[in-house]
Structures are given as C-alpha cells and as structure tokens.
N, CA, C and O atoms as a GROMACS GRO file, in nm:
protein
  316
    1UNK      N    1   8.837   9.122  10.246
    1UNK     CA    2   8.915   9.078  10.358
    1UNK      C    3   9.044   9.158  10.372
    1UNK      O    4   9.084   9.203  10.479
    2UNK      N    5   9.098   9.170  10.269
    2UNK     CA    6   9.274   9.265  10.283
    2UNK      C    7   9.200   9.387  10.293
    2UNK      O    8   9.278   9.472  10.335
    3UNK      N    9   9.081   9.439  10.273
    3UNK     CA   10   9.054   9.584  10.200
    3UNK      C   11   9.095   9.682  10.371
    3UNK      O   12   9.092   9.805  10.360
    4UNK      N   13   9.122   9.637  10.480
    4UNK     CA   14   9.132   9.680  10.581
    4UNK      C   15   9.295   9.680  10.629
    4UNK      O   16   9.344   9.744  10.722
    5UNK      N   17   9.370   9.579  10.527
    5UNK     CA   18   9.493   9.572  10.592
    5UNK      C   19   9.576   9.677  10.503
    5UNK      O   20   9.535   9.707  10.391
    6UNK      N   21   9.708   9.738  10.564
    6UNK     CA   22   9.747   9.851  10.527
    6UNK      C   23   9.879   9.803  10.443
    6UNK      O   24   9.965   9.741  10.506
    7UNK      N   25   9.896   9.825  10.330
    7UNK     CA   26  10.053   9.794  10.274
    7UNK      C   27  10.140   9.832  10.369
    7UNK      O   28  10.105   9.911  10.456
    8UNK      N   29  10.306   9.763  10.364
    8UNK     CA   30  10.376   9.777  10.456
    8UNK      C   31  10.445   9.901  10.414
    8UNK      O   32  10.459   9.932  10.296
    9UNK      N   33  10.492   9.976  10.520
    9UNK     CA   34  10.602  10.074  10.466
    9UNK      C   35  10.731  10.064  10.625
    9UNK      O   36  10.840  10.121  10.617
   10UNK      N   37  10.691   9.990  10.743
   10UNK     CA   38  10.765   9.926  10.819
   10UNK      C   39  10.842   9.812  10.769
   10UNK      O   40  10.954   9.807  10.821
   11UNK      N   41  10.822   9.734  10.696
   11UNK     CA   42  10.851   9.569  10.680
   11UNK      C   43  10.865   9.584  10.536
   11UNK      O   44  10.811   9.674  10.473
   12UNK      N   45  10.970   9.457  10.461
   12UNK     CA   46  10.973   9.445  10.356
   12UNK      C   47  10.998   9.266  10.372
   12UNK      O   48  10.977   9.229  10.487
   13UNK      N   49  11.030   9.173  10.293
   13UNK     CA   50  11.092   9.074  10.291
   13UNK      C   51  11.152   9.047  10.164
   13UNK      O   52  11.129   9.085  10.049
   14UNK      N   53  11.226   8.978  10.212
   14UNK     CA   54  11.356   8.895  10.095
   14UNK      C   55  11.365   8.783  10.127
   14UNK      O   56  11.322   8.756  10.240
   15UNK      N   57  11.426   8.672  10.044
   15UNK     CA   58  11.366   8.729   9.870
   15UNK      C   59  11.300   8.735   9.830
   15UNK      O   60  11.231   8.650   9.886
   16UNK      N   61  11.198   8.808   9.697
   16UNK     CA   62  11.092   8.758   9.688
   16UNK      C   63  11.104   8.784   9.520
   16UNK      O   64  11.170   8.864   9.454
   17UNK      N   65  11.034   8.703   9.493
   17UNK     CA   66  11.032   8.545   9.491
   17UNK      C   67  11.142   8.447   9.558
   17UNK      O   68  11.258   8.428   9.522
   18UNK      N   69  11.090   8.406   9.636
   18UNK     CA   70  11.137   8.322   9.768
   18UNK      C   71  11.114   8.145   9.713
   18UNK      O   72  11.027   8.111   9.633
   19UNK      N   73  11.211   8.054   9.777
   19UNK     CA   74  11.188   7.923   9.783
   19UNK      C   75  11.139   7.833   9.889
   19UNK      O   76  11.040   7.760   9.886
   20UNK      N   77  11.221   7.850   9.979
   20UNK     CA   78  11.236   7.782  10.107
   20UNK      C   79  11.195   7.848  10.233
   20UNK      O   80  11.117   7.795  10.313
   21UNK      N   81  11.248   7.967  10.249
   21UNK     CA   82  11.236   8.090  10.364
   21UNK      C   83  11.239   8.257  10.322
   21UNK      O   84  11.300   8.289  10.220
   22UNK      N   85  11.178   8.353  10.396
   22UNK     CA   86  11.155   8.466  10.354
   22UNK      C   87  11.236   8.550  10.511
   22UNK      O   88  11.231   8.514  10.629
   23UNK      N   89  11.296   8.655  10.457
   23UNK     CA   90  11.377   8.714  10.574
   23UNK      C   91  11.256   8.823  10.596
   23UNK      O   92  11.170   8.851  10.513
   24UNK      N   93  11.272   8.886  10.754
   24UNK     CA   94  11.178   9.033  10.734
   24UNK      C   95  11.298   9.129  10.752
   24UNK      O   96  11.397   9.106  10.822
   25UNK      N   97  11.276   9.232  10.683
   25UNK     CA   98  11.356   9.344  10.735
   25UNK      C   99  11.287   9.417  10.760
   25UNK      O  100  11.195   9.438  10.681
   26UNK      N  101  11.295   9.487  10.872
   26UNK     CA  102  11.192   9.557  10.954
   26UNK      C  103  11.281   9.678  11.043
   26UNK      O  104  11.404   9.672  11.044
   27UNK      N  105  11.204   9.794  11.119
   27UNK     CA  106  11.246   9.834  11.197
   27UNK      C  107  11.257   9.798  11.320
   27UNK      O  108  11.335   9.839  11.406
   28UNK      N  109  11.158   9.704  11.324
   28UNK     CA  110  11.132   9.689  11.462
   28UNK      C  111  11.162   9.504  11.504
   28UNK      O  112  11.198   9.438  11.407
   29UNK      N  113  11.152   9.447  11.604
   29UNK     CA  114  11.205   9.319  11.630
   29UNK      C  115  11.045   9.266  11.656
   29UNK      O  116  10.952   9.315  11.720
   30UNK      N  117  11.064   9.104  11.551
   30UNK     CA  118  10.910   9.075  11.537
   30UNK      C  119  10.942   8.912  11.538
   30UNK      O  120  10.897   8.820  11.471
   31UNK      N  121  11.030   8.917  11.636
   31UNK     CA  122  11.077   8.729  11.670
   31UNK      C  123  10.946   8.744  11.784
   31UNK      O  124  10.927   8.825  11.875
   32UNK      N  125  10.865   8.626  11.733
   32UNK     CA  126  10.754   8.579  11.825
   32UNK      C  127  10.669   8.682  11.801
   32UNK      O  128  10.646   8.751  11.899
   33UNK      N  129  10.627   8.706  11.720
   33UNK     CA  130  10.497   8.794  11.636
   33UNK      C  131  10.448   8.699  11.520
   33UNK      O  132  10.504   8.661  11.417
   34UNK      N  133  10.312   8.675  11.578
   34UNK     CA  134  10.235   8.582  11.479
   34UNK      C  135  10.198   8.646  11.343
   34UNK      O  136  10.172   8.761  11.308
   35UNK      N  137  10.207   8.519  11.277
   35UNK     CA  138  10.185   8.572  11.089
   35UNK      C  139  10.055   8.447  11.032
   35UNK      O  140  10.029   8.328  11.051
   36UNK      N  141  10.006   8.552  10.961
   36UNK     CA  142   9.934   8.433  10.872
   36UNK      C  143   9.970   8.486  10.679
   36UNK      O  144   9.996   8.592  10.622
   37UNK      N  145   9.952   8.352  10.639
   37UNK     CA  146   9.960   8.307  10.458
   37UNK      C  147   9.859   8.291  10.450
   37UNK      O  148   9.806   8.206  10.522
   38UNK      N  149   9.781   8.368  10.356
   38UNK     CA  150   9.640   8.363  10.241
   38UNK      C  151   9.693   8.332  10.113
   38UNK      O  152   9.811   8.360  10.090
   39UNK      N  153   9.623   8.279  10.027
   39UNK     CA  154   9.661   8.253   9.892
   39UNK      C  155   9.591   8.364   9.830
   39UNK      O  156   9.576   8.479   9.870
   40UNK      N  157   9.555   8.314   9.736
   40UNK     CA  158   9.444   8.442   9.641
   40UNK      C  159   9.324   8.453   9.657
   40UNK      O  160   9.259   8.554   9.628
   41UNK      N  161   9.262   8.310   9.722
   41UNK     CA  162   9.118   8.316   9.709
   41UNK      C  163   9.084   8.352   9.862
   41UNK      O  164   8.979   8.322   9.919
   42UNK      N  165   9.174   8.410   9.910
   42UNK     CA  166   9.166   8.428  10.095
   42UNK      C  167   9.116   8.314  10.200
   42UNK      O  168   9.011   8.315  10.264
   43UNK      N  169   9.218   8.216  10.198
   43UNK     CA  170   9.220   8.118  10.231
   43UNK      C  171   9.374   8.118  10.360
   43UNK      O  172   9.488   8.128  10.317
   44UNK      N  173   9.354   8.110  10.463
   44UNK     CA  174   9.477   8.071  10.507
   44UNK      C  175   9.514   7.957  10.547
   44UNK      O  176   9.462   7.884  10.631
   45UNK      N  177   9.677   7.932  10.433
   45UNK     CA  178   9.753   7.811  10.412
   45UNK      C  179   9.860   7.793  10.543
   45UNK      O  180   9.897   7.690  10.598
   46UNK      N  181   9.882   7.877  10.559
   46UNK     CA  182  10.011   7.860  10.671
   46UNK      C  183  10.013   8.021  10.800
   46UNK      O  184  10.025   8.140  10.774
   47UNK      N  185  10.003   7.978  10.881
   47UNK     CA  186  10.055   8.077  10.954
   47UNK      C  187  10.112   8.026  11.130
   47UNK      O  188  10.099   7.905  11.152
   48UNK      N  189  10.158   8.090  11.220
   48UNK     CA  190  10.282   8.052  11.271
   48UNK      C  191  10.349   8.186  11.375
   48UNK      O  192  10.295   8.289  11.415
   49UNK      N  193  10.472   8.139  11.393
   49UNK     CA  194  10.506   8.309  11.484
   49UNK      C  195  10.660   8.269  11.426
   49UNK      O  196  10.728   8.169  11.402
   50UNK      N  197  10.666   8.406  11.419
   50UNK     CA  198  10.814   8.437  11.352
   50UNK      C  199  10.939   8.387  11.401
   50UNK      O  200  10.989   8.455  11.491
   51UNK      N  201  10.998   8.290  11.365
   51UNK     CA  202  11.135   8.293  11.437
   51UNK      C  203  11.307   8.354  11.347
   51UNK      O  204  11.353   8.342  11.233
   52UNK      N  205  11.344   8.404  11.445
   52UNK     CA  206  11.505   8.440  11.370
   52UNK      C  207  11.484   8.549  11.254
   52UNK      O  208  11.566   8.552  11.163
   53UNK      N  209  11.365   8.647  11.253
   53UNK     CA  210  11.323   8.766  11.191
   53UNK      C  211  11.271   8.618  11.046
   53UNK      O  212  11.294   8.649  10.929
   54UNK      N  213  11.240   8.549  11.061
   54UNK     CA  214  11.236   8.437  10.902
   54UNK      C  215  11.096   8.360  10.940
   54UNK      O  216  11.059   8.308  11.045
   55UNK      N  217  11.042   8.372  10.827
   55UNK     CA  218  10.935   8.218  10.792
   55UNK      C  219  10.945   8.159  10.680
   55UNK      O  220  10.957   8.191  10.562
   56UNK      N  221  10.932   8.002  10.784
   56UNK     CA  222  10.990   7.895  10.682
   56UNK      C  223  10.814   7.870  10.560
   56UNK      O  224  10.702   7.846  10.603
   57UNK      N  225  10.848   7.884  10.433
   57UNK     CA  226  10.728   7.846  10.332
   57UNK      C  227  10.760   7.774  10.239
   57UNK      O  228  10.712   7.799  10.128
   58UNK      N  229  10.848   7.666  10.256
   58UNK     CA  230  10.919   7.517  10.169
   58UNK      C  231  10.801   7.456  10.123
   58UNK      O  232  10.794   7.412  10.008
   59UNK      N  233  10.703   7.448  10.208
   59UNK     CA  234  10.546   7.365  10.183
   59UNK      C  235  10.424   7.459  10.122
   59UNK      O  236  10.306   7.448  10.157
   60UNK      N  237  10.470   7.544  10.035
   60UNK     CA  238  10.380   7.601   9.989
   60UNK      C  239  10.413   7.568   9.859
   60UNK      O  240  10.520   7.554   9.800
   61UNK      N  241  10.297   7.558   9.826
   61UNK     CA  242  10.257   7.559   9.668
   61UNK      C  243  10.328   7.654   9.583
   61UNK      O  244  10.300   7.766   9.627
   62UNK      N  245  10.413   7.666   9.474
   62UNK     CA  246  10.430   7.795   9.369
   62UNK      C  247  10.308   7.915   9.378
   62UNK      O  248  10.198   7.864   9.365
   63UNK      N  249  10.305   8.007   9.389
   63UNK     CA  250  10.190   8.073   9.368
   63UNK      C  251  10.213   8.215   9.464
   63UNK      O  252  10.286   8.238   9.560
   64UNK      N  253  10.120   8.292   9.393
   64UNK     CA  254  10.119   8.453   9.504
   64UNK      C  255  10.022   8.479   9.610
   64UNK      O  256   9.901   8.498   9.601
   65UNK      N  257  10.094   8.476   9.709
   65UNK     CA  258  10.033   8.461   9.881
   65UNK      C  259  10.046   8.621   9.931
   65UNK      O  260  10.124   8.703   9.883
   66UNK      N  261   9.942   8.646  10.047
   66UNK     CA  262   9.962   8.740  10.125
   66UNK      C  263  10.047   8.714  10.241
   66UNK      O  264  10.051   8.596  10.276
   67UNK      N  265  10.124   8.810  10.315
   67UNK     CA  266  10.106   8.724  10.458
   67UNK      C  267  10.107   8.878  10.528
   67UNK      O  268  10.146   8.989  10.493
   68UNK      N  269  10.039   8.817  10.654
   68UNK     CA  270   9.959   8.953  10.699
   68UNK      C  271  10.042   8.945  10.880
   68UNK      O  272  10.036   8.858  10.967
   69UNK      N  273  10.102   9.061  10.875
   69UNK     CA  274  10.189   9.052  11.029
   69UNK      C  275  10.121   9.191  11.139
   69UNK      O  276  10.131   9.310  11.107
   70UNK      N  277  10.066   9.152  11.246
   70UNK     CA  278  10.012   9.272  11.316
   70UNK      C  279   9.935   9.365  11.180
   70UNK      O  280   9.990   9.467  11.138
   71UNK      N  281   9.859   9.336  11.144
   71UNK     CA  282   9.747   9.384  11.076
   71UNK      C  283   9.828   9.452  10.973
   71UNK      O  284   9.778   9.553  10.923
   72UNK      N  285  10.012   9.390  10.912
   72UNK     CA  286  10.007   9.476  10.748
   72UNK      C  287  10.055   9.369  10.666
   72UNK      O  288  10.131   9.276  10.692
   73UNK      N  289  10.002   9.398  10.573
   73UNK     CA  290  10.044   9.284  10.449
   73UNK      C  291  10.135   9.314  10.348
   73UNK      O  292  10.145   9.435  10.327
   74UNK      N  293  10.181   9.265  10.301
   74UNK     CA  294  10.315   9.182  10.254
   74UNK      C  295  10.251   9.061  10.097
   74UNK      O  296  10.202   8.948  10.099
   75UNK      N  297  10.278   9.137  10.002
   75UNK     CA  298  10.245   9.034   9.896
   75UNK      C  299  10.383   8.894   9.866
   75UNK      O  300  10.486   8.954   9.897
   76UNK      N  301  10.403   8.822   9.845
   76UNK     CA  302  10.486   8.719   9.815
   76UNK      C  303  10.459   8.631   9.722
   76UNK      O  304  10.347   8.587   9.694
   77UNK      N  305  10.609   8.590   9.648
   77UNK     CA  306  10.564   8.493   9.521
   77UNK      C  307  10.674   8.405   9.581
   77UNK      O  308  10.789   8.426   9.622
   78UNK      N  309  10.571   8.268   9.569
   78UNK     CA  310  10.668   8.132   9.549
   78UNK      C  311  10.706   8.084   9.480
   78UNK      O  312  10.628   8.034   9.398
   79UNK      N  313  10.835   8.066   9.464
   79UNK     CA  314  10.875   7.966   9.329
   79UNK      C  315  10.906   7.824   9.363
   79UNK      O  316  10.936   7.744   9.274
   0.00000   0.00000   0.00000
C-alpha cells in the first residue's frame, strides 16, 4: 500500500514524537488539503483536512502512524 507513496522532501512535521497536534512545515500552503492516518497494519485511523498548517491526533493511540498528504508520506510517533 505505501510502496507507491513517495517520502517527503516538500513537508516535514513537528514535533515528532508529537502528543496532541503535529505542525506541517511545508513549502507550499496545505490549509484544506485532505490527510489520512494509517497505523502499521494499514489501517486508516484518522483522517480529515488540514487546518492552521496542524492536525489535531490527541485520540490516537501511542504508536507509529503514517499520514499520507496529496500522495506523500510522513512517518509519525505518538506519545
């Protein structure tokens, strides 16, 4: 399923390991650009459209998620 999506070299996020919310830093402006959260077993837990360059992931489980924005992914750890 990821074997098609491209690591980011546009996008990064902070913090990561993240609690509550994840910032994007990006080149480009991606307020109202849909995202999805996979866990490990490629499952998606959460996904949504971006607001304020941030997604909120307070309701996620501890654990290492993908999240995949306009076809690039982004690994993330929850604490």
């Amino acid at each position: 399923m990821f074997n098609s999506i491209i690591p980011s070299n546009n996008f990064n996020i902070y913090p990561n390991p993240a609690t509550n919310n994840i910032h994007i830093n990006s080149i480009r402006e991606l307020n109202d650009k849909n995202y999805k959260i996979f866990n490990r077993l490629g499952q998606i837990v959460s996904n949504g459209t971006i607001e304020n360059q941030q997604i909120k992931i307070e309701k996620l489980d501890k654990g290492i998620y993908y999240i995949i924005i306009e076809s690039t992914s982004l690994k993330l750890i929850k604490n």
